[in-house]
C-alpha positions as CSV (number, residue, x, y, z in Angstrom):
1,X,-3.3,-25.9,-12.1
2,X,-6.3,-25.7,-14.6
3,X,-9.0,-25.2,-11.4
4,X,-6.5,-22.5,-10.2
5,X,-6.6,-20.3,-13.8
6,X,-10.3,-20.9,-14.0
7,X,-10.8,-19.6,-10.1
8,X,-8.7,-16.7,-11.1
9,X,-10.8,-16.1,-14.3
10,X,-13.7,-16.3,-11.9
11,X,-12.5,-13.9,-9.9
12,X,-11.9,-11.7,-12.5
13,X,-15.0,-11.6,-14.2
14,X,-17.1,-11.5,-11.0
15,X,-15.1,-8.6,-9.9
16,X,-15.5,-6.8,-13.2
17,X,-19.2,-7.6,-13.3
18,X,-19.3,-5.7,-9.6
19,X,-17.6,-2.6,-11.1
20,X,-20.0,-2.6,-13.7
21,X,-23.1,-2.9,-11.5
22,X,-22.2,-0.5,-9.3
23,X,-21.5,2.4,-12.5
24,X,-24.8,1.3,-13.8
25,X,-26.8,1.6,-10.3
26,X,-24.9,5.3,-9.9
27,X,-25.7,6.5,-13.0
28,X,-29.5,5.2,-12.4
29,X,-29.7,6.9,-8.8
30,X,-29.0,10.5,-10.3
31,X,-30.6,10.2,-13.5
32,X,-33.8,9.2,-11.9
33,X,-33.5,12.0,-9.4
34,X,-33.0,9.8,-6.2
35,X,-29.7,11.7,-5.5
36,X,-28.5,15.2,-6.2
37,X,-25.5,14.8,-9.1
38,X,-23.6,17.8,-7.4
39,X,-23.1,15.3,-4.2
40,X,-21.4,12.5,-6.3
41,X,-21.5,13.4,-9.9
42,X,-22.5,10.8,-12.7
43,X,-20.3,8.1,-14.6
44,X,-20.6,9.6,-17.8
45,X,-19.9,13.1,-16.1
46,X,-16.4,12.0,-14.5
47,X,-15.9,10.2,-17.8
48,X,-16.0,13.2,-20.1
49,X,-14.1,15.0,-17.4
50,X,-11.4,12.2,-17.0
51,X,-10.9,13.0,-21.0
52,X,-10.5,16.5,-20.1
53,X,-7.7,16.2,-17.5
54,X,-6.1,13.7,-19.6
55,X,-6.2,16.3,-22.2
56,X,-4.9,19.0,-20.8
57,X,-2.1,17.2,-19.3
58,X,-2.9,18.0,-15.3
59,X,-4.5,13.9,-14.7
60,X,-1.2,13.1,-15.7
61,X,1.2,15.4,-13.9
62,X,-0.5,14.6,-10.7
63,X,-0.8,11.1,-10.8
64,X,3.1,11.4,-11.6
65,X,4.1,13.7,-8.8
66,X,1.6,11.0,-6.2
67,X,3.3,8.2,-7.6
68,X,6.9,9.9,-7.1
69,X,6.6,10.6,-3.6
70,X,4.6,7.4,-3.2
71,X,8.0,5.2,-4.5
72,X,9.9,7.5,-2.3
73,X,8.1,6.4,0.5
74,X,7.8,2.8,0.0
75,X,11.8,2.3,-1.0
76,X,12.4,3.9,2.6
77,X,9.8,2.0,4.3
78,X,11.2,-1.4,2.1
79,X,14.7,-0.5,3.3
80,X,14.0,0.3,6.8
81,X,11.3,-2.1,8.0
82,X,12.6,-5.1,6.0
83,X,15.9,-4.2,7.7
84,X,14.7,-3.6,11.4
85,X,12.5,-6.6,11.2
86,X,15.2,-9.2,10.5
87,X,17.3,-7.4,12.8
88,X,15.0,-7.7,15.5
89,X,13.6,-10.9,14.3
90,X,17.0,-12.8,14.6
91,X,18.5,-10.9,17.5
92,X,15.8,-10.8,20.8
93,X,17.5,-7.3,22.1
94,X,17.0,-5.5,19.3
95,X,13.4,-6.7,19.5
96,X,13.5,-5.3,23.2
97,X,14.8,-1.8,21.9
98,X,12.9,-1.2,19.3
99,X,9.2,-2.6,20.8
100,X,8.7,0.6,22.5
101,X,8.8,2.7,19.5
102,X,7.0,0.2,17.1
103,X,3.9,0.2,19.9
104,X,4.4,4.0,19.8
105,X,4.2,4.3,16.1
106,X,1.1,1.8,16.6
107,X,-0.9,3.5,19.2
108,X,-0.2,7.3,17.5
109,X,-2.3,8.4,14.5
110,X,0.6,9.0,12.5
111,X,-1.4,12.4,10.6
112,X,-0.8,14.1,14.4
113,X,2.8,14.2,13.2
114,X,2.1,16.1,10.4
115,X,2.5,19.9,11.7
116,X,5.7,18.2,13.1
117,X,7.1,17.3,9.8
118,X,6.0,20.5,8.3
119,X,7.8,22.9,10.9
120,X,11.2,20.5,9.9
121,X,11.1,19.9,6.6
122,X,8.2,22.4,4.9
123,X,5.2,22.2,2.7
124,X,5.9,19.3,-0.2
125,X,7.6,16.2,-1.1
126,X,9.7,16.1,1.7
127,X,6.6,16.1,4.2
128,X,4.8,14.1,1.6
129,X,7.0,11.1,2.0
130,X,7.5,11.7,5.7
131,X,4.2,10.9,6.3
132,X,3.2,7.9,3.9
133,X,6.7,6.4,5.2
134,X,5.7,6.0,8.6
135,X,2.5,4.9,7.3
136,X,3.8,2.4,5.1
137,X,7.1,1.2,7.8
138,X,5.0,-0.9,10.5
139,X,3.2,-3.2,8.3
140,X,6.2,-4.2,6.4
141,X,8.5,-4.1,9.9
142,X,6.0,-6.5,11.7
143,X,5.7,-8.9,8.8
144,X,8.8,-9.4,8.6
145,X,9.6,-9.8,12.7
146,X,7.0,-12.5,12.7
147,X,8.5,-14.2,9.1
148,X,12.1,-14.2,11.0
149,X,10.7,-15.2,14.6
150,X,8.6,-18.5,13.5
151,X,11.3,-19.9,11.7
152,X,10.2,-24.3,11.7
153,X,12.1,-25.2,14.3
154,X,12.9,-28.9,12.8
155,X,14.6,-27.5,10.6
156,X,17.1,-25.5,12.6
157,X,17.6,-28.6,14.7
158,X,18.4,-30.7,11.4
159,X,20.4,-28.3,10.1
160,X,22.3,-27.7,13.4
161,X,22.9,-31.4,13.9
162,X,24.1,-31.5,10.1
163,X,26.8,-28.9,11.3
164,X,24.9,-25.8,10.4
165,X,26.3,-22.6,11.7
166,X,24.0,-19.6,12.5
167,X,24.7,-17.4,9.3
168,X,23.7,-20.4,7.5
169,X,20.8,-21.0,9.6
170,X,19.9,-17.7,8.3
171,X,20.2,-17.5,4.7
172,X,19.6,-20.9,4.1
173,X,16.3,-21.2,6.5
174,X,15.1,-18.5,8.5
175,X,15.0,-15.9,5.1
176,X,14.0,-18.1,2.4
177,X,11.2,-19.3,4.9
178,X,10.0,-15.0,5.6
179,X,9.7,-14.8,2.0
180,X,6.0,-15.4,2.0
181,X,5.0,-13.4,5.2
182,X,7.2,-10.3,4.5
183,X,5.7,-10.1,0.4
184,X,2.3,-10.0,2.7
185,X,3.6,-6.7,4.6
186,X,4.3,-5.6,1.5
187,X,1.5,-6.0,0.0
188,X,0.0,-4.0,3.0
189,X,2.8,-1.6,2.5
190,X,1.6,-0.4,-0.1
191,X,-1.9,0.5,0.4
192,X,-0.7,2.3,3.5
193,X,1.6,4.1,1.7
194,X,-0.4,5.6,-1.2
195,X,-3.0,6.3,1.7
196,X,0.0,8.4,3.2
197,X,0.8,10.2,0.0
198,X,-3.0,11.0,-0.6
199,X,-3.9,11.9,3.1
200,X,-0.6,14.3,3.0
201,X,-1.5,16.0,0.0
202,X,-4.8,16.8,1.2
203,X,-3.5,18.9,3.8
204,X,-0.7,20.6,2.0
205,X,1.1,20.1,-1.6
206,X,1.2,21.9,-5.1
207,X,0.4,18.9,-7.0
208,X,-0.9,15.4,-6.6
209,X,-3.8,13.6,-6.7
210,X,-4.5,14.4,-3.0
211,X,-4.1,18.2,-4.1
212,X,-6.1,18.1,-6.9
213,X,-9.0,16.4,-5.0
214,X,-8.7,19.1,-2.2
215,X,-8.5,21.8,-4.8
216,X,-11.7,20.9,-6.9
217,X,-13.4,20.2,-4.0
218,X,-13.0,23.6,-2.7
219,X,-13.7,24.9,-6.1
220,X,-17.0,22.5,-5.5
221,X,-16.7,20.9,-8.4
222,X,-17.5,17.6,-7.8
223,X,-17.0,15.4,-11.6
224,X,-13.6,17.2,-11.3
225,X,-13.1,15.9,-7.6
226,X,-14.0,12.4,-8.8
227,X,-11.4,11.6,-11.2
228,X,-8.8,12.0,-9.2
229,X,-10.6,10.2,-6.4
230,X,-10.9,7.6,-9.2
231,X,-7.3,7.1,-10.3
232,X,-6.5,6.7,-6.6
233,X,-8.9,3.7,-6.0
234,X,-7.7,2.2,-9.8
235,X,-3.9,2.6,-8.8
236,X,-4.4,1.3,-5.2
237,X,-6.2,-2.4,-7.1
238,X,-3.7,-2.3,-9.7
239,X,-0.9,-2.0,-6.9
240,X,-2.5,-4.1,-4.6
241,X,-3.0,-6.8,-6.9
242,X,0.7,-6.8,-8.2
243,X,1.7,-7.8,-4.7
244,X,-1.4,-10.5,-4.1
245,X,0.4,-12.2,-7.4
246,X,3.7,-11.9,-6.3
247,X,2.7,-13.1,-2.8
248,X,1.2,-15.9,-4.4
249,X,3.9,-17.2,-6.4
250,X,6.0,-16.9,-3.1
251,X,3.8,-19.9,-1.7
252,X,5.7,-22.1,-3.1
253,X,8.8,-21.0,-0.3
254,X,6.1,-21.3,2.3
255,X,5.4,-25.3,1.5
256,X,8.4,-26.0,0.8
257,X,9.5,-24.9,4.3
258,X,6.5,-26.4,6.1
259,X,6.9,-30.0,4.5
């Protein structure tokens, strides 16, 4: 327990330390002229500019409308891909049915869908959470197929023998025992889906942080563009991380199931 909190501190510092290097080496490369500041700005520029937005209220009401559409998206893709995968997980024809679409949805960039979705629902959240849905659904739909499917088989045998019926089976083995592998999907859930948001309001929204970095970038205004480019990579780790944690404390389900 003790080498685990210090690994994590570890981690923590050495990652911190990176961040830090990596401001201090950008903030060397333009002042000493090696790169041009309007290509990618300066710390202390997009810092003074982050103060700005913050300010004036707009770094908050975009961060607020990505984040809406962005929990839109994920509940859906939650719902639906936690629910097809045990579906198809515990029942091999609906693993049949639905395998054509799920290779479909894998083989197709899912952004091609996007003048689709526009011509049926229009410009905005709608589209917005069309998109980042579908990018967000097969990660969390095959985690949870292959969490289902590879259910320890000793135990079903034990249990059967012990009079076990198959919805027992179920709650009692085959879920408990996903836990782990479908908090992982998750976890890749929701990278894809703020990826979804940002990539969809890139190409067409009102507000956002994908908006916002389109708009300033037209504007060329590149310490503007950064901060929300910023917030996006700082809400991805802090999101990110909240499921690495989680998916860690479901670990103990996983040993328990394999011992």
């Amino acid at each position: 327990m003790i080498t685990d909190v210090f690994m994590r501190r570890q981690a923590l510092i050495l990652g911190t330390m990176s961040f830090i290097i990596i401001g201090v080496l950008w903030q060397l490369v333009v002042d000493f002229g090696i790169v041009n500041p309007f290509f990618i700005s300066t710390p202390s520029a997009v810092w003074q500019e982050l103060l700005v937005q913050l300010q004036d209220g707009s770094l908050l009401v975009n961060t607020a409308a990505t984040l809406y559409s962005f929990a839109l998206a994920l509940g859906l893709a939650v719902v639906v891909g936690i629910g097809l995968g045990v579906l198809a997980g515990w029942f091999r024809d609906a693993e049949a049915a639905l395998e054509p679409f799920i290779w479909f949805k894998y083989s197709a960039p899912t952004v091609a869908f996007y003048p689709l979705f526009v011509a049926w629902l229009g410009y905005g959240t709608p589209t917005i959470v069309a998109i980042a849905f579908l990018f967000a659904l097969t990660p969390i739909y095959a985690n949870t197929l292959s969490g289902i499917k590879n259910v320890d088989r000793d135990l079903k045998r034990v249990a059967t023998s012990f009079g076990a019926r198959p919805h027992d089976i179920f709650f009692r083995i085959a879920l408990p025992g996903a836990v782990p592998v479908i908090v992982a999907g998750l976890r890749l859930g929701v990278g894809r889906a703020l990826t979804g948001v940002v990539v969809a309001e890139l190409f067409g929204a009102n507000a956002g942080l994908g908006y916002s970095i389109a708009y300033y970038a037209q504007m060329l205004q590149t310490s503007r563009m950064m901060v929300p480019i910023v917030t996006v990579i700082l809400l991805g780790v802090i999101l990110t991380q909240a499921l690495s944690y989680i998916e860690k404390r479901t670990e103990a389900w996983r040993v328990v199931h394999d011992n």
